[in-house]
Z-matrix of the N, CA and C atoms (Angstrom, degrees):
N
C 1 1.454
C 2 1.521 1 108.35
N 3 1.173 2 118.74 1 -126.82
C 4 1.867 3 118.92 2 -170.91
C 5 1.120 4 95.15 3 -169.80
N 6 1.206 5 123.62 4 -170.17
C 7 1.661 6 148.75 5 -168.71
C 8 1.418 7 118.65 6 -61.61
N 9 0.936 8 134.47 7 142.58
C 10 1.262 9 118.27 8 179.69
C 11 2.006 10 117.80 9 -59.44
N 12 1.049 11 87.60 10 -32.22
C 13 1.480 12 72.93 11 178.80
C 14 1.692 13 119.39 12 -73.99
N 15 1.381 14 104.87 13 -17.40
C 16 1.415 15 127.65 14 157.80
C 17 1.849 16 95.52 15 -32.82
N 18 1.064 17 107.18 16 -69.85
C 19 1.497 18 129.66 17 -132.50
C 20 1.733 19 94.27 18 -86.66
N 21 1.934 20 112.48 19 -34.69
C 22 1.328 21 110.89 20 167.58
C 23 1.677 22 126.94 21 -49.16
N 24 1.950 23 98.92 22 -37.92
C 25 1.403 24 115.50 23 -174.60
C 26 1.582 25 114.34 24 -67.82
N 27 1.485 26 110.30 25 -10.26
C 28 1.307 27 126.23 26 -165.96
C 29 1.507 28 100.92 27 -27.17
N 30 1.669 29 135.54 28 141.59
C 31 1.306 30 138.26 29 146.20
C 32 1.463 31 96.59 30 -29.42
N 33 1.745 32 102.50 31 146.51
C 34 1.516 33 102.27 32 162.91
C 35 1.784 34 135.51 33 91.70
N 36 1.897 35 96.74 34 -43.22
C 37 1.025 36 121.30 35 159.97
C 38 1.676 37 118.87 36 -46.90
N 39 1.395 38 124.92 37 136.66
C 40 1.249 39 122.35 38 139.58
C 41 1.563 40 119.07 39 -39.17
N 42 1.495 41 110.68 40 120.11
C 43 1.692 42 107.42 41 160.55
C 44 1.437 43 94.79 42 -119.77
N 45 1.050 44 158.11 43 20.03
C 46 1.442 45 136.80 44 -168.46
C 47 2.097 46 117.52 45 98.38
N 48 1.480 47 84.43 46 173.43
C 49 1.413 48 69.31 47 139.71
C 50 1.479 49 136.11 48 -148.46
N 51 1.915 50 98.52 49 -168.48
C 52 1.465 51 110.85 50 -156.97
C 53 1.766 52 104.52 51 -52.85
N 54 1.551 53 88.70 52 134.24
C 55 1.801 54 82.95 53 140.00
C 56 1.233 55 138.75 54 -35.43
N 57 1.288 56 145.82 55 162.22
C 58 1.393 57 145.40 56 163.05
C 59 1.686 58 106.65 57 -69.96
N 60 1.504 59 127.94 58 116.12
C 61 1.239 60 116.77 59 160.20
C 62 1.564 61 129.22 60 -31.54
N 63 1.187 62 114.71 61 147.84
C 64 1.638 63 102.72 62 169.14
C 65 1.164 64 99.46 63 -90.64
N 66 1.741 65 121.71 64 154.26
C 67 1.386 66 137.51 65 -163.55
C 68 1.861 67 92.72 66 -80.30
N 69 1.416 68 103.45 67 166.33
C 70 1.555 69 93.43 68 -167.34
C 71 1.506 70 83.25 69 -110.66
N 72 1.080 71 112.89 70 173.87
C 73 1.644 72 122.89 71 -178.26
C 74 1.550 73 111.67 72 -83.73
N 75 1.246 74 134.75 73 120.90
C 76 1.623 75 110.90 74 164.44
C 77 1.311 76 114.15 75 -81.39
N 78 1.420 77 103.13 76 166.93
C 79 1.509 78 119.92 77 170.34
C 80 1.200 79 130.16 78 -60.85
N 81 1.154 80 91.06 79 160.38
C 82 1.819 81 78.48 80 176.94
C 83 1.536 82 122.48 81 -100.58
N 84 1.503 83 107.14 82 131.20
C 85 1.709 84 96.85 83 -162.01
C 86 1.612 85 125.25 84 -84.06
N 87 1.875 86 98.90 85 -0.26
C 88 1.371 87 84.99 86 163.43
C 89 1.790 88 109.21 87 -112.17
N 90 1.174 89 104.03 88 143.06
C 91 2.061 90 109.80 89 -178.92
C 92 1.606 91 72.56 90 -107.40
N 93 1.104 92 116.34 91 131.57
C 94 1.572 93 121.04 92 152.12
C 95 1.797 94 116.99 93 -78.26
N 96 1.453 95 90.14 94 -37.62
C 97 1.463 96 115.02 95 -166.01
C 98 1.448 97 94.92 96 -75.79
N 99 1.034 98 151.74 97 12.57
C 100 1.446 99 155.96 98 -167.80
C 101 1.402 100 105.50 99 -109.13
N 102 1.453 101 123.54 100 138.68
C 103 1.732 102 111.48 101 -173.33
C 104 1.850 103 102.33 102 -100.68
N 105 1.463 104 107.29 103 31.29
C 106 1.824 105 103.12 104 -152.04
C 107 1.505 106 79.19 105 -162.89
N 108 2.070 107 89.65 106 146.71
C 109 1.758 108 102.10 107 177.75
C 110 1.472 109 84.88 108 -118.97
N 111 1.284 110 92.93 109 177.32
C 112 1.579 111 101.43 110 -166.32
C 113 1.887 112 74.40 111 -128.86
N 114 1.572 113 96.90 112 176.12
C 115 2.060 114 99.28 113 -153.53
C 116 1.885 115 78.26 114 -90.60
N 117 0.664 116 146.26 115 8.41
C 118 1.630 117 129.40 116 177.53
C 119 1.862 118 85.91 117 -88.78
N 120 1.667 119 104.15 118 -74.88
C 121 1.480 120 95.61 119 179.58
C 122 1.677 121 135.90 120 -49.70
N 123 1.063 122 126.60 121 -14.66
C 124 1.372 123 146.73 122 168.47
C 125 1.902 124 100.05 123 -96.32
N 126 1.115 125 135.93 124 -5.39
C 127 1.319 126 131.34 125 170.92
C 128 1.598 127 89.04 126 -93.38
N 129 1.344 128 119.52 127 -35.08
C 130 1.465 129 113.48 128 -171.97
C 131 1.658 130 115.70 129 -77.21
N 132 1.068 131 105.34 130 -24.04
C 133 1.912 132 112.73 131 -164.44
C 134 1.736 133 90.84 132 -92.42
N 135 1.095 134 97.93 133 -44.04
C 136 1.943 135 87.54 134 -175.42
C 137 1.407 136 118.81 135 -94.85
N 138 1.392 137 118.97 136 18.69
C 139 1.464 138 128.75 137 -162.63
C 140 0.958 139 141.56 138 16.16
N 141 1.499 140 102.32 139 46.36
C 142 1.484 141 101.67 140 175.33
C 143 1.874 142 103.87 141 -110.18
N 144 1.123 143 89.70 142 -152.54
C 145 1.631 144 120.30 143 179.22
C 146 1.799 145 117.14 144 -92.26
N 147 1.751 146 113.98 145 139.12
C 148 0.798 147 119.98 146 -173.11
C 149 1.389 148 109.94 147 -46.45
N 150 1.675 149 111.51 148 -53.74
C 151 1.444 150 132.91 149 -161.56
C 152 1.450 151 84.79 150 -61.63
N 153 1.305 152 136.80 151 -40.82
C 154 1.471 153 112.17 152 -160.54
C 155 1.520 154 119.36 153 -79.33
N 156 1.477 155 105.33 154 -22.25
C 157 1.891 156 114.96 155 171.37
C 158 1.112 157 105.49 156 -90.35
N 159 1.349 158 130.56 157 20.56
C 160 1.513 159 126.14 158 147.62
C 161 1.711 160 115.05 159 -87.28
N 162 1.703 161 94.01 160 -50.19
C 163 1.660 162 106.34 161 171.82
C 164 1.420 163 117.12 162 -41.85
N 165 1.542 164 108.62 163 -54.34
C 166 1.833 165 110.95 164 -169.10
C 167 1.398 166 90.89 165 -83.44
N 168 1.259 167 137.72 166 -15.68
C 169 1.480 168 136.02 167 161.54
C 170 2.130 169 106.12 168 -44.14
N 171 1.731 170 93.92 169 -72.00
C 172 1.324 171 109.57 170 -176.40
C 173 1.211 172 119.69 171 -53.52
N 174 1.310 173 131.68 172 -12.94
C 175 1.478 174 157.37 173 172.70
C 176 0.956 175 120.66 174 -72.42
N 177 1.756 176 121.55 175 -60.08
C 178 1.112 177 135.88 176 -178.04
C 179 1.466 178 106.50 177 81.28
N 180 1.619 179 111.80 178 47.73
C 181 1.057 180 127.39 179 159.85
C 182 1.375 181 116.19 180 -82.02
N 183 1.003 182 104.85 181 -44.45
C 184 1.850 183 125.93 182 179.97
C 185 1.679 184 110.90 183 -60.37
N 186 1.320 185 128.78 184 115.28
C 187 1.552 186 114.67 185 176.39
C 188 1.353 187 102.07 186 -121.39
N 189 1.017 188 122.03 187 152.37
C 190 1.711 189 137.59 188 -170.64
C 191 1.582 190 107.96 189 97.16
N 192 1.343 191 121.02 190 -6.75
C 193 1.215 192 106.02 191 -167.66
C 194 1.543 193 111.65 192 -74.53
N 195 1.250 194 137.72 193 174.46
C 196 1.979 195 146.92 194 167.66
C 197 1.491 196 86.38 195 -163.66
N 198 1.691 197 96.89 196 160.08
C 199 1.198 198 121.31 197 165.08
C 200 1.356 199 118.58 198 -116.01
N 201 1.599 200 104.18 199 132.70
C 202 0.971 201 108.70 200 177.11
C 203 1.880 202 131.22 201 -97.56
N 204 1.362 203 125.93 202 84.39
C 205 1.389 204 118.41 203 -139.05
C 206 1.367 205 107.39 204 78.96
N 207 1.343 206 125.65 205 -130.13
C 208 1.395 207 131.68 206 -167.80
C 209 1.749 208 89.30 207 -108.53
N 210 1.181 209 124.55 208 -38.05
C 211 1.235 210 114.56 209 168.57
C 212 1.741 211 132.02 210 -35.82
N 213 1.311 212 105.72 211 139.82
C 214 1.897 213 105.07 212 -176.19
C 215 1.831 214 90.42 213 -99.44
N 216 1.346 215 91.15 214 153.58
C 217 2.004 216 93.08 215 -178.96
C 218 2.199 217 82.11 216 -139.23
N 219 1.260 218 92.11 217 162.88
C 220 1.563 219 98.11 218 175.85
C 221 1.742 220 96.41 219 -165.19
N 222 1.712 221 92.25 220 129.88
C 223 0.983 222 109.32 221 179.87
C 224 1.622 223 139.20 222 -84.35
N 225 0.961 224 117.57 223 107.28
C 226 1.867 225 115.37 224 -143.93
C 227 1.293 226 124.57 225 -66.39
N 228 1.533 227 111.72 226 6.48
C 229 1.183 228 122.03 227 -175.08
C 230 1.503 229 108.74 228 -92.04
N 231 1.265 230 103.16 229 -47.73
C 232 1.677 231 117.06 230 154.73
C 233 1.057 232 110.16 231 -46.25
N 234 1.394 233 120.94 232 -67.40
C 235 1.546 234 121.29 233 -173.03
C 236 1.273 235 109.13 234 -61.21
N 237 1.280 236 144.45 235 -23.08
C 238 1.354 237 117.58 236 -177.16
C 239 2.019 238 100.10 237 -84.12
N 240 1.218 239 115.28 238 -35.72
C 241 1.654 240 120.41 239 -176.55
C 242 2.028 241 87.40 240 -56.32
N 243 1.148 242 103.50 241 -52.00
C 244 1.813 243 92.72 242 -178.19
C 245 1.488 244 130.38 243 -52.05
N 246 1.369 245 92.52 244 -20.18
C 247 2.044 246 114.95 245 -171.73
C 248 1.722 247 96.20 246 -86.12
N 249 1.506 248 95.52 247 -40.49
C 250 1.822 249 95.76 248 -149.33
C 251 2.003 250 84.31 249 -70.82
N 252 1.650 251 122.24 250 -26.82
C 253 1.481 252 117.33 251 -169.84
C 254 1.551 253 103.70 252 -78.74
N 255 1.100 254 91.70 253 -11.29
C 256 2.080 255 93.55 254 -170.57
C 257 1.583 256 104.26 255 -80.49
């Protein structure tokens, strides 16, 4: 075996407890450098509501949009020709 303190660290053993995690950093939600909004950032530029860029989503009011995974992405070049017709 090893040392006793070896033997304190044992798997399984009581040590106390944990430290507090450190908080993780978030991202940053605007990429400028990105050619695509994601529906939080496009909920933010057109001020509306999530539920409602799902609706003109479900509509197919919205053009440029794809999903990425389950994620929606929209492409701003579209989106601005869609803003400038609105």
């Amino acid at each position: 075996m090893g040392s006793k303190a070896e033997q304190r660290t044992h798997w399984g053993e009581w040590q106390g407890p944990r430290p507090p995690a450190e908080p993780k950093p978030k991202a940053p939600r605007e990429r400028a450098d990105s050619p695509f909004f994601t529906t939080r950032e496009l909920a933010e530029l057109l001020r509306i509501s999530h539920a409602t860029i799902y609706r003109l989503l479900k509509s197919g009011r919205i053009k440029g949009a794809f999903k990425v995974g389950s994620d929606w992405r929209f492409d701003k070049a579209s989106l601005e020709d869609w803003i400038a017709v609105q």
